[in-house]
C-alpha positions as CSV (number, residue, x, y, z in Angstrom):
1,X,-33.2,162.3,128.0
2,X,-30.5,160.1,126.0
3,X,-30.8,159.6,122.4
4,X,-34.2,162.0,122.6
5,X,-35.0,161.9,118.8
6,X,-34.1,158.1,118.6
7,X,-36.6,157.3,121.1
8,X,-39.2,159.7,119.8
9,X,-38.7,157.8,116.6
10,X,-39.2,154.5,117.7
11,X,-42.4,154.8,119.3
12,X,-44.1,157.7,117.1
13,X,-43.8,154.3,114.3
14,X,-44.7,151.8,116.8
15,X,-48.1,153.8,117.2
16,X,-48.5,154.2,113.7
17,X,-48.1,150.9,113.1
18,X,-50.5,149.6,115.8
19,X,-52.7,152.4,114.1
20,X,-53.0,151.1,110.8
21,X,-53.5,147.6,112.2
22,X,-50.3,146.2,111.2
23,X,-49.4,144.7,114.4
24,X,-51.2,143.6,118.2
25,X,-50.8,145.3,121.3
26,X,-48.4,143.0,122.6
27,X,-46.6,142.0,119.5
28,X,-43.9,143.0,117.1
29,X,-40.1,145.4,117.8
30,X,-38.9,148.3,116.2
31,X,-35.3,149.3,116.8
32,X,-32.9,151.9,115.7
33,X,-29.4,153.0,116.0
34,X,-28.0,155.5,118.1
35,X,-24.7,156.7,117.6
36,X,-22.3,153.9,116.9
37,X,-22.0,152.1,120.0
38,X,-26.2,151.6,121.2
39,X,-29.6,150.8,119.8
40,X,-33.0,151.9,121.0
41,X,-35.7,149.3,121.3
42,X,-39.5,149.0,122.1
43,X,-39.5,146.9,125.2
44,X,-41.3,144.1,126.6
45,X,-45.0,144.4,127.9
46,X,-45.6,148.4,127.2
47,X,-48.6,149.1,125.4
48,X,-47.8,149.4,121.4
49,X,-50.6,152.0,121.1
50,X,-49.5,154.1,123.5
51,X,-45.8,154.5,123.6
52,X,-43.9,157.2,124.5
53,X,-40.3,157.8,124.4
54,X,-39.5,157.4,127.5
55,X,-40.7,153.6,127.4
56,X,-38.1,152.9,124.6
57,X,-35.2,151.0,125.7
58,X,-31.5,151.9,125.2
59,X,-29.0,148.9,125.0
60,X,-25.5,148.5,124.2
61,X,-24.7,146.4,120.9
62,X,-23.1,143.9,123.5
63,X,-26.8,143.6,124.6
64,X,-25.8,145.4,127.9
65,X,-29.1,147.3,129.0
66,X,-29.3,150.6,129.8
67,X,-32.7,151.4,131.3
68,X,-33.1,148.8,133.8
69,X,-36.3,150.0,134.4
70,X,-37.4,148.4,131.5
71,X,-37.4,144.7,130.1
72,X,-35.8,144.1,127.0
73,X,-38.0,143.0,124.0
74,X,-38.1,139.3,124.0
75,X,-36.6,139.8,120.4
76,X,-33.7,142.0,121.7
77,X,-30.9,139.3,120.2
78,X,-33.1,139.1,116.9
79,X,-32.3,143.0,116.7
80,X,-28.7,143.1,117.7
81,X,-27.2,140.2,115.7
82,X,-28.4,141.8,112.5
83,X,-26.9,145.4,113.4
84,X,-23.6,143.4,114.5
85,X,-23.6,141.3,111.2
86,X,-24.8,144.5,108.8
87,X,-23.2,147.6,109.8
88,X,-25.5,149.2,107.0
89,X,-28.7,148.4,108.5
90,X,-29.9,151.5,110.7
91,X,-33.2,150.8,111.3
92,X,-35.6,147.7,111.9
93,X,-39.3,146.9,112.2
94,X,-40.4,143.6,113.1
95,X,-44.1,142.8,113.2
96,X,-47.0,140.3,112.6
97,X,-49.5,141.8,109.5
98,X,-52.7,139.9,108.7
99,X,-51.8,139.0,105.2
100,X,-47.9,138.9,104.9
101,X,-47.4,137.1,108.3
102,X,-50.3,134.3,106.7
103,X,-48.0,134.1,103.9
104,X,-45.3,132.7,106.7
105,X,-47.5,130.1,106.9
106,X,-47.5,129.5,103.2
107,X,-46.0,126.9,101.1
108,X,-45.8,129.7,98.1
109,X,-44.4,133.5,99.3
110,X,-45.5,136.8,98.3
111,X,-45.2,138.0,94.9
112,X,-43.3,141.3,94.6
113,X,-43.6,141.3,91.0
114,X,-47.1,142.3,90.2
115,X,-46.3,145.9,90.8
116,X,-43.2,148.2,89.9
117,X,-43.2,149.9,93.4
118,X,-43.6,146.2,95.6
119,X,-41.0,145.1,93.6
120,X,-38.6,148.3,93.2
121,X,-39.1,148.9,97.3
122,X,-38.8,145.3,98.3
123,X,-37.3,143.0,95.6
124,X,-37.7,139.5,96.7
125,X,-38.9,138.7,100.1
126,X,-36.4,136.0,101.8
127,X,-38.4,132.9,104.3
128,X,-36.6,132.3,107.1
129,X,-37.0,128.8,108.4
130,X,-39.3,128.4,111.7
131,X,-37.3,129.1,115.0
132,X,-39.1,130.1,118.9
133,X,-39.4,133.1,118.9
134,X,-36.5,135.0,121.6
135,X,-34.1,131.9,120.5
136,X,-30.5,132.6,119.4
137,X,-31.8,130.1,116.1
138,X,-33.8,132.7,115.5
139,X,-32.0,135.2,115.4
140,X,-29.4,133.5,113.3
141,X,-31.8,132.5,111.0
142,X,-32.9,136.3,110.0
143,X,-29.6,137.7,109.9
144,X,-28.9,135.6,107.4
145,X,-31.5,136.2,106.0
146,X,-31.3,140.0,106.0
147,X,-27.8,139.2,103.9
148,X,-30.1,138.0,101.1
149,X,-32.7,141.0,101.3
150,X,-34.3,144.3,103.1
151,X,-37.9,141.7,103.8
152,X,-37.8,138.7,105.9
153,X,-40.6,136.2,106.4
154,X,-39.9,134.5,109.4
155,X,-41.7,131.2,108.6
156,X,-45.3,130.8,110.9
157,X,-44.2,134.0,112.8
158,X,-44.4,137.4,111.4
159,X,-42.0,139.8,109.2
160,X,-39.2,141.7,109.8
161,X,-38.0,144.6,107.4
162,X,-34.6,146.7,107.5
163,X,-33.8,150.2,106.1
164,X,-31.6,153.2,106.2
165,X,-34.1,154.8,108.2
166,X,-37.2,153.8,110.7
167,X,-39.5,155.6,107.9
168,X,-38.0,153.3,105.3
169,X,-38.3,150.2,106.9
170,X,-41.4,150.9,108.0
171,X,-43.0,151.6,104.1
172,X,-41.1,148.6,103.4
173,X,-43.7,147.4,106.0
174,X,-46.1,148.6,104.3
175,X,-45.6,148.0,100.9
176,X,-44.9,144.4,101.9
177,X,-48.7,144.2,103.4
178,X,-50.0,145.6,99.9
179,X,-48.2,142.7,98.3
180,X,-49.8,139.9,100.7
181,X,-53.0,141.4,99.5
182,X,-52.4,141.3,96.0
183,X,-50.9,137.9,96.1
184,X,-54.1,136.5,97.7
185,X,-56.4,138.4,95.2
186,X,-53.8,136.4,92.4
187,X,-54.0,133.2,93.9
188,X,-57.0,132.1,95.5
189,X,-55.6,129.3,97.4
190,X,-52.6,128.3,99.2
191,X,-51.2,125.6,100.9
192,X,-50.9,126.8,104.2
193,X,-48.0,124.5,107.1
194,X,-49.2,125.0,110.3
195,X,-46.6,124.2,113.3
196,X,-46.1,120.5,114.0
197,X,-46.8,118.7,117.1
198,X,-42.9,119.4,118.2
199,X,-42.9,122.7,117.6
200,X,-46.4,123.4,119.5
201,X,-45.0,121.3,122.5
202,X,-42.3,124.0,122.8
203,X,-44.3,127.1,122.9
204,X,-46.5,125.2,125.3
205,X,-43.2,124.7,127.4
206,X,-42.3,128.6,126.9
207,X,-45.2,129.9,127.9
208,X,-45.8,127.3,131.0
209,X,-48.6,125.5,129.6
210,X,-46.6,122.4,129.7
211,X,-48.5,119.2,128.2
212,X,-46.1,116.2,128.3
């Protein structure tokens, strides 16, 4: 099988982190690098829980796909811009954790600096302002924001991490989760901003639910 250990990879951590609840069974990407020329990405509508290697796509960094058998991740562009625009980024997990993806809905972010490791592993989480999710806006928005940090909240979504390796992004993950936690145990309230009217209509649109 191409890129063999890639794709092991990619969904031995998407189990884990179905696992250890940090994500649904339909939501959230992980990605990796293979070779210079392709990524390998958790695809659309595959069970999170249960994926096996040979359910993890293989796409060109054109965003040419190369298991047709299988439907990109809705977040594929989200993926590939940031490997385009940061050759140093090898690995990428994107998913929604309870605490740190409430914090996207959060007028105040998560505070890294109430521990050495949160803040030593993550320094300062960057918000990314709200975009669709699978929209080019989107993944415009967290590029950029991946230039300012290895932690991106993308506002009333989920997170996104980077690293040098799936197992580093992934504690990044982690770590970031921890940090939610203690933020809320710090704080006991928060202003939370849900999604306007505008932005509701849209999804209602996307997912063919269409109100107007």
């Amino acid at each position: 099988m191409r890129f063999q250990n890639e794709r092991d990879q990619v969904a031995y951590f998407m189990r884990r982190l179905y696992r250890q609840g940090l994500t649904t069974t339909s939501g959230g990407n992980l990605s990796c690098r293979a070779g210079e020329a392709h990524v390998v990405l958790t695809p659309s509508a595959i069970d999170k829980g249960e994926m096996q290697a040979e359910q993890v796509g293989i796409l060109t960094l054109a965003g040419v796909n190369e298991t047709p058998e299988l439907r990109p991740s809705i977040e594929a562009a989200m993926h590939l811009a940031i490997y385009r625009s940061h050759p140093e980024v090898r690995a990428i997990v994107h998913a929604h954790p309870v605490t740190a993806s409430f914090f996207c809905a959060c007028a105040e972010g998560i505070d890294t600096h109430l521990t050495a490791e949160a803040y030593a592993l993550l320094g300062d989480p960057v918000m990314a302002e709200y975009a669709r999710m699978g929209t080019a806006d989107l993944a415009a928005a967290v590029s950029a924001g991946v230039a300012r940090g290895v932690c991106v909240l993308l506002r009333n979504h989920g997170v996104l991490t980077v690293g040098d390796t799936l197992l580093q992004a992934f504690d990044r993950l982690e770590v970031l989760e921890v940090a939610a936690r203690q933020t809320l145990m710090a704080r006991p309230a928060c202003m939370v901003r849900r999604l306007d009217p505008a932005q509701r209509r849209e999804l209602d649109r996307f997912m063919g639910r269409a109100r107007d």
